[in-house]
N, C-alpha and C positions, 0 to 999 in steps of 0.2 A: 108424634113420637111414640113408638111400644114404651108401656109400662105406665102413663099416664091417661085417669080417666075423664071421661066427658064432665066439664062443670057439673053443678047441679042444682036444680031449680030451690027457688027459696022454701018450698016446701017442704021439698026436699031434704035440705039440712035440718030444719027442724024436726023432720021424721026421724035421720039421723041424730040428732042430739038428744031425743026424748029416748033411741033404742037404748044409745050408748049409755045414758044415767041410768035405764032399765036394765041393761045387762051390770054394770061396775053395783049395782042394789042387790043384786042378783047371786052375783058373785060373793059379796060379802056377808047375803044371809045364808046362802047356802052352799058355797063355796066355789062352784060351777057352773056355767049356763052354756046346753047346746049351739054351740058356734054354727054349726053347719042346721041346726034349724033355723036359725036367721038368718042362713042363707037362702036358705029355699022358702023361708015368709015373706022376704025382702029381696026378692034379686035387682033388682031396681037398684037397692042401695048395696047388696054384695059386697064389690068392688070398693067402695068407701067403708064400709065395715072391714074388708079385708087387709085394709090399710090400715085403719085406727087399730087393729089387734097387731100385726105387725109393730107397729109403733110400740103400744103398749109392751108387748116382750122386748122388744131392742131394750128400754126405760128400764125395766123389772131388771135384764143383766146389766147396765149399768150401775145401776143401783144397789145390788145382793150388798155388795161387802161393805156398803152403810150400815146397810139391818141386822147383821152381823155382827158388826161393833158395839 
């Protein structure tokens, strides 16, 4: 089906889990972290990162008018 990527190996994920805690570290010492350089470090994982950041904003606009309050 378009829009769905290939599993990914166990390694894999944990490549992925150790970015993502490095990027969310990242973000909140320093506010930002080049998205599109983890892409071109990781294309391998890309497409799963492109999805957990996705995610992560959908999450962020559901959430504003909590943080707000």
């Amino acid at each position: 089906m378009a829009g769905e990527r290939l599993p990914l190996s166990d390694e894999q994920e944990r490549r992925l889990d150790r970015l993502i805690a490095e990027y969310l570290a990242g973000v909140q010492q320093q506010g930002s972290v080049d998205r599109e350089q983890l892409f071109q470090q990781h294309p391998d994982l890309a497409d799963a990162l492109r999805e957990f950041f996705a995610d992560e904003e959908h999450f962020h606009r559901w959430t504003e008018p909590l943080r707000e309050a």
